[in-house]
N, C-alpha and C positions, 0 to 999 in steps of 0.2 A: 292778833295782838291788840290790847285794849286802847282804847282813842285816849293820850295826853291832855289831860286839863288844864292842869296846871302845877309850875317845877316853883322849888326852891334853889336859891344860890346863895353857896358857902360864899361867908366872909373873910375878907383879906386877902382873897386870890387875887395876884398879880404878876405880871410879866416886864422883864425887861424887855421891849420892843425895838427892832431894829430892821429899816428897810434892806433888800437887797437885790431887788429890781426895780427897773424904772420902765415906766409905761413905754410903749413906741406906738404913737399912730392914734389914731382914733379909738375911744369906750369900750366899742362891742367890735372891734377889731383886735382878734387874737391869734396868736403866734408861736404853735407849739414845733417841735419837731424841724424846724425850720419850713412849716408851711401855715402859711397865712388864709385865716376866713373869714369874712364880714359880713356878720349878722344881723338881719332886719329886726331891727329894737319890738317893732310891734307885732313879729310874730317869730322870736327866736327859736331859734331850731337846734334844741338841744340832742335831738338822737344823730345829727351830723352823719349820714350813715355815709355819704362818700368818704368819709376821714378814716382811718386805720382806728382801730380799737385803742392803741397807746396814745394818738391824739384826744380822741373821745374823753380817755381816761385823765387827760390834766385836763377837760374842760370841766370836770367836775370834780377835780381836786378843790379848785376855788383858790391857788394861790393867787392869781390876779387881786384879789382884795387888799393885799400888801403891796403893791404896784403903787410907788409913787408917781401922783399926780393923778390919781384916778378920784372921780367928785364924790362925795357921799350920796348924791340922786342915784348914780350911774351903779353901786354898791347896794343901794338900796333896792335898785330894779333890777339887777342879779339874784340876788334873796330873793325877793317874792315870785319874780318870773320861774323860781328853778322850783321852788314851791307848788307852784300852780300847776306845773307840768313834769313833776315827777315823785308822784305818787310813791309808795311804798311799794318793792318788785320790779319797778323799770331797770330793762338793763343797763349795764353801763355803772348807772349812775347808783344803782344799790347794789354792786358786787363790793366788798369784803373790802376790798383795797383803795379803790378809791372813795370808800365812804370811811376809814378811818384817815386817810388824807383832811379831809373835808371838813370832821368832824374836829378838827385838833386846829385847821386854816380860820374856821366860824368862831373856835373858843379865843383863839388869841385876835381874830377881829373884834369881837365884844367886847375884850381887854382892853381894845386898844382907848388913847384919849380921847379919837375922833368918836367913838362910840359912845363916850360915856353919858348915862341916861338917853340916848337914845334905842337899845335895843327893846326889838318888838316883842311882844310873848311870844305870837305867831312862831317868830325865830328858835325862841326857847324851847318851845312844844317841841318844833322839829326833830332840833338838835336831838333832846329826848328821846324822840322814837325812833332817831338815827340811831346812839348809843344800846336802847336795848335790842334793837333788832343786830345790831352788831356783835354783841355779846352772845346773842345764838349762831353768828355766821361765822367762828373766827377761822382764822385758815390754819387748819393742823393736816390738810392734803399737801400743802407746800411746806408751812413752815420757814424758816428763813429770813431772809427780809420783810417780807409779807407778815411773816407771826410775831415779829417787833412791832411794825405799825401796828398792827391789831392790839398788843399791849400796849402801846403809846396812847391811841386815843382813848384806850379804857379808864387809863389811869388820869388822863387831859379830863375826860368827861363827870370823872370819881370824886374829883380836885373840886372843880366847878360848882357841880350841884350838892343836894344836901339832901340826906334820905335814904332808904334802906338798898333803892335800886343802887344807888351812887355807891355806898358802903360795899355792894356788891362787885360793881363794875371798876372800884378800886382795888379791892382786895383781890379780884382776879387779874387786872391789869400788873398789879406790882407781880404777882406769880411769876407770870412770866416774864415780864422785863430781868427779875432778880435771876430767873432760870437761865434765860439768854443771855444775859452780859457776859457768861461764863462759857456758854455754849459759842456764842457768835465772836467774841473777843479774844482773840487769841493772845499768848504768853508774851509775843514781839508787839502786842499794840494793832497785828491789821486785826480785818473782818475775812469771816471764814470763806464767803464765798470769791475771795481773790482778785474783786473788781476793785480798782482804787476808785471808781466812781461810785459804788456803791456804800465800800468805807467810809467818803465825806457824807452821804446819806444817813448813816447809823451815829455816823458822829455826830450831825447834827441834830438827829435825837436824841441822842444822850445827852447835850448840850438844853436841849430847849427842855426833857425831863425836870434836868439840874434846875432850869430855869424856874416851871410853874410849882415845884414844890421850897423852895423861896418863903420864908417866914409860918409852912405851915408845920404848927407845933405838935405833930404825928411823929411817936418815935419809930414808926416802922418808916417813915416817908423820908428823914433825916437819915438814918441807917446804909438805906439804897443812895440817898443823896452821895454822899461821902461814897460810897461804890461806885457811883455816875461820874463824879470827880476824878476819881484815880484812872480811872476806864479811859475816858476822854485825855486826859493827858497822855498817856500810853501810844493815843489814836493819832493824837498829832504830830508825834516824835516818827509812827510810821509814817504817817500820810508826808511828812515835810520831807522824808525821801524820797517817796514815789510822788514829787511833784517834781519836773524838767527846772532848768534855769527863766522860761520864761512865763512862769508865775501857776503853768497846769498841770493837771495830775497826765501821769501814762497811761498810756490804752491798754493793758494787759485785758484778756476777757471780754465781757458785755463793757467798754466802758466810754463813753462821749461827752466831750465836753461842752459846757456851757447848759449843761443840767442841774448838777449839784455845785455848792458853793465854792469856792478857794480855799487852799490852804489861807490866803493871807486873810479873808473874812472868819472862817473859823477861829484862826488865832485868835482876832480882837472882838469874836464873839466871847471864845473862853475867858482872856483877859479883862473884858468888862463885868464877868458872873462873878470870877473869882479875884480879883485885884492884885493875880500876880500874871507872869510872862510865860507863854506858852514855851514847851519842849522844840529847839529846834536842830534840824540836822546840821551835827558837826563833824568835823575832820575831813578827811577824804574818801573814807569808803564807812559801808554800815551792812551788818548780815541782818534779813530779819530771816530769821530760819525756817521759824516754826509757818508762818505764811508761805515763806519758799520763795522771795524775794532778796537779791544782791546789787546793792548798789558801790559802784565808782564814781568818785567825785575829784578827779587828781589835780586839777585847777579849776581856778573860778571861770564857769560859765560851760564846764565840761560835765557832762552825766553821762553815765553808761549804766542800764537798769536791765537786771536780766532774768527770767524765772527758772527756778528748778523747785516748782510747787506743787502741791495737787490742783487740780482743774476745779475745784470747789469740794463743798462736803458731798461727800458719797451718794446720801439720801436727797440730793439739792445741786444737781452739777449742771444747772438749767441755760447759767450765763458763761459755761467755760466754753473757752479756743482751743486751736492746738498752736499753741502758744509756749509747751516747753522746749528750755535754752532757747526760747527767742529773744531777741535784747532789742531795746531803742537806746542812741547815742545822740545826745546835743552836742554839740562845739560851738564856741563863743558866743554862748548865749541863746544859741539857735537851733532849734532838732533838727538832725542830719537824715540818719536813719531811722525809719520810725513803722510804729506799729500798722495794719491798716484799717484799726478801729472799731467802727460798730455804726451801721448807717441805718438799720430796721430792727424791728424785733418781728417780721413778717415774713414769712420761709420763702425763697428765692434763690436766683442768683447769686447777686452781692450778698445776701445772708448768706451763703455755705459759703463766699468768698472770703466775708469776715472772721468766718469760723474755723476754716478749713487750714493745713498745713500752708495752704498758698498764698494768706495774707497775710502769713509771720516771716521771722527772720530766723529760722532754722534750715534742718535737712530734710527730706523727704526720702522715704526710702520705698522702692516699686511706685512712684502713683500716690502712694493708702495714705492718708488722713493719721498722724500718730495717738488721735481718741477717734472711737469713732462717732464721730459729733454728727446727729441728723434731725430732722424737721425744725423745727423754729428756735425748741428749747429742749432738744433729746441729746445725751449722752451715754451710750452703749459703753464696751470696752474702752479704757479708757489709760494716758500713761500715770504713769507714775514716778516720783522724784529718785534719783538715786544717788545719796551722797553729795545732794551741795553743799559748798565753801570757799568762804573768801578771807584770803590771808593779806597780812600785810608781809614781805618779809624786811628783811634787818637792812638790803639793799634802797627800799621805799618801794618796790616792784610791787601792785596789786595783782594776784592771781585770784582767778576766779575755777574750780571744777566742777562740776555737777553731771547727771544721766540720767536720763530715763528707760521706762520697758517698753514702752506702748506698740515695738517694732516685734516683741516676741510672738505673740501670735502668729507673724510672718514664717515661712520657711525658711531655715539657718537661723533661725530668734535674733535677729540683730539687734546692737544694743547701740544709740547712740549718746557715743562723750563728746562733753564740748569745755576745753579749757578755753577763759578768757584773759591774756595777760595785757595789762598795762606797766612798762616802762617808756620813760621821757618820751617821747614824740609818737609813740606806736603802739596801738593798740592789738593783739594778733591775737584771732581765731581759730583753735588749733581744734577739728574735727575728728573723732576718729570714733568709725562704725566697727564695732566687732559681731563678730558670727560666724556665721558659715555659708558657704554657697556665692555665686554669683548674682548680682544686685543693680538694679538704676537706680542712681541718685543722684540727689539736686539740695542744691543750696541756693538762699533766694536774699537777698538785700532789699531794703523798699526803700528809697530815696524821695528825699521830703517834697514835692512837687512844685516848690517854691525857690530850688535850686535846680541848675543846670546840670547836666553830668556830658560828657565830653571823655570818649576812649578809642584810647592811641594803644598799640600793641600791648593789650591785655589787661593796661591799667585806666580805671576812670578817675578820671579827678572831676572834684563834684565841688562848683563853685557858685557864689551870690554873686552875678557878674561879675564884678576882675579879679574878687577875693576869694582867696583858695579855703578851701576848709579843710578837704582830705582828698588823697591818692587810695583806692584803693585796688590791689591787684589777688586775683585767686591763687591758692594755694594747690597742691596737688597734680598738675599738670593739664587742670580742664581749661578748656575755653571760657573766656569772657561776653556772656551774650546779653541781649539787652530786650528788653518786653518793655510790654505795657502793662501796666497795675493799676487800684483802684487805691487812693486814701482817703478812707473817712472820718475824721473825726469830731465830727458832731452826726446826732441822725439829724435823716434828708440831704446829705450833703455826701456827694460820691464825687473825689477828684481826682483825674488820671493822675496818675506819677509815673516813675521809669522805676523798674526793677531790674535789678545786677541778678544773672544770672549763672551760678557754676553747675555742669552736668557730667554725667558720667557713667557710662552705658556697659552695665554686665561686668561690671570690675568684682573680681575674687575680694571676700571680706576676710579678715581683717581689713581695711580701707583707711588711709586719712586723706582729707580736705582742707580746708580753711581759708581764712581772709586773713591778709596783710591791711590794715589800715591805718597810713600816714598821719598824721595830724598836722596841720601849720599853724605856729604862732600868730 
């Protein structure tokens, strides 16, 4: 690839700029995954090679540049340090994903006030031969998330500069942003692949798209604008469902929080582009269907969020759990029961823990995992949704039905259903495996590790010191047993909890189960 001499930049590119982290700790003191490295300023060591690849990868995103309180020196000597020692080809740092992070972190830094007339050429070369080497790497082996970025920064880089490469790296960027908003944006507003972490991710590209094409007078750019608009609003009305009472998204799939942004900063990102009020969740319950998410909302401070979805798209099932009819339940404010999240993306233990039928709040039938979810990011066989819905009826009673297949491969094909109903004080889980043959099963609770749980003949009540939340007692005639569990929700962060346990050894199927759960005012 030919040596960059020297770029042009388009005029009147600009950004609405808006902080959304704040520095902690010292410069060259960073803090990904929830683990901390401090790096010697005079000989930074960008290949980090003790750090897991996904850390490696936000060291060279470059979001730290938006870090308020960080100095212009300190900004300045990231730039040229990362310059100096990383050539064109370095891993890590020129794989596909995180150089269109990078490349989109460097444009809206250049944007920003603090920069203005100071950006270097040096800088701009870069950028430059980041973008076209980008434009030969994009990822069509994944696709997905990945193949957004990839059109985000082409279109960020298109925006920018001026020239026939730019003309290029636009015209192929809008392609597929236009291709995917269709393909990754589903009819109910989520994102295809299922993560509600990943969803605030795509929505906030579509948001900052919206953003850098802003006064420019391209009617293909305006066109997609006004498609970015309606997308993003759609995105919010899901996401402000799949976010609990206490301001975070659910863990359904790959998803941890304190990665991607809030619902509440999204809102008043969208609200500041467009100068009207974002889509918010109303009434007391919402189907998104076609994602394959049901939410209950039957008082303020109460959620109950449950899947009967696919595990992602077919060609892309990278980040899915076995996660169907798993549910998380807040009460007053607070998550009760809850997912057990996402701690690695690095094949392990706790990775098949988080992945596996054992860190959800469903059934288990023989042992077997209901997809079979393997190595870091593989999904084989896999379930499938069958018939969810959620009604209101004319009593005010929330039912919830849905099933899946993923037990059919099994001998007797069993099929498990899972009604969810909410009336006044009691929420019940009503279980029922059909098939054939005799069967072990199990049903699993995960209790938020922040509350106690305490059981007295079969029922636990699960309380914040003196304050009760819920009684909850098994259905079916099994026993009440109690484990140890892992919840993580955030990565780097694995915290015991108590899991509720019902079992049930060689029972003839048809079979039902379920949970009774109390609620107190």
């Amino acid at each position: 690839m030919p040596r960059v001499e020297s770029v042009a930049l388009r005029r009147g590119v600009t950004l609405t700029l808006t902080l959304r982290r704040r520095m902690v700790g010292e410069e060259n003191t960073f803090t990904f995954l929830n683990l901390t490295r401090r790096f010697d300023p005079t000989h930074f060591d960008w290949p980090a090679t003790e750090m897991s690849k996904l850390w490696r990868y936000n060291l060279h995103y470059f979001d730290y540049l938006h870090d308020g309180g960080r100095s212009w020196a300190s900004s300045v000597f990231l730039l040229n340090d990362w310059l100096k020692n990383n050539p064109q080809g370095t891993p890590d740092a020129w794989e596909p994903f995180p150089a269109s992070l990078r490349l989109v972190n460097w444009i809206k830094f250049f944007l920003s006030p603090e920069a203005s007339g100071k950006v270097e050429e040096r800088w701009l070369r870069s950028l430059y031969q980041q973008a076209l080497w980008l434009e030969k790497n994009i990822e069509y082996h994944l696709l997905a998330n990945h193949f957004f970025k990839n059109g985000k920064a082409l279109i960020f880089a298109g925006i920018y500069f001026v020239g026939d490469d730019a003309e290029r790296w636009l015209k192929k960027g809008l392609a597929i942003i236009a291709k995917e908003l269709d393909e990754q944006i589903l009819a109910d507003g989520g994102h295809f692949e299922r993560s509600p972490m990943y969803h605030a991710m795509i929505l906030e590209d579509c948001l900052d798209l919206f953003n850098i094409m802003d006064g420019q007078n391209i009617d293909k750019l305006q066109l997609l604008r006004q498609r970015l608009r309606e997308k993003a609003e759609g995105m919010l009305g899901f996401l402000a469902g799949m976010t609990h009472p206490d301001g975070d998204i659910a863990l359904f799939n790959d998803a941890a929080l304190g990665i991607e942004a809030k619902l509440e900063w999204l809102a008043a990102y969208f609200e500041r582009l467009t100068g009207e009020k974002a889509l918010s969740f109303t009434g007391n319950y919402g189907s998104f269907a076609e994602t394959g998410y049901y939410v209950m909302a039957p008082r303020l401070g109460d959620r109950l969020i449950v899947d009967c979805g696919p595990v992602g798209p077919d060609y892309q099932p990278g980040h899915a759990h076995c996660d169907s009819l798993s549910f998380e339940l807040s009460l007053k404010g607070r998550r009760v029961i809850v997912d057990s999240g996402c701690c690695q993306y690095v094949d392990g233990d706790i990775r098949r823990y988080n992945r596996g039928n054992a860190g959800h709040n469903t059934v288990t039938v023989d042992g077997e995992n209901q997809s079979e979810v393997w190595g870091a990011h593989r999904c084989a066989r896999r379930a499938r949704p069958l018939n969810g819905r959620l009604d209101k009826m004319k009593s005010g009673t929330l039912v919830f039905k849905g099933a899946h297949d993923g037990y059919q491969r099994l001998k007797g094909q069993p099929v498990h259903h899972r009604t969810i109903t909410w009336s006044g004080e009691t929420y019940l889980i009503d279980d029922r495996v059909e098939g054939a043959g005799r069967h072990n099963l199990e049903s699993r609770l995960h209790i938020h590790p922040d509350l106690s749980v305490e059981v007295v003949d079969s029922n636990a009540s699960i309380r914040a010191g003196s304050d009760l939340f819920a009684t909850i007692t098994p259905l079916g005639g099994g026993m009440l047993e109690i484990t140890d569990g892992w919840y993580c929700p955030e990565f780097g962060l694995q915290q015991p909890c108590v899991v509720l346990i019902s079992r049930f050894s060689k029972v003839p199927l048809p079979f039902s189960t379920g949970w009774v759960i109390k609620t107190s005012k």
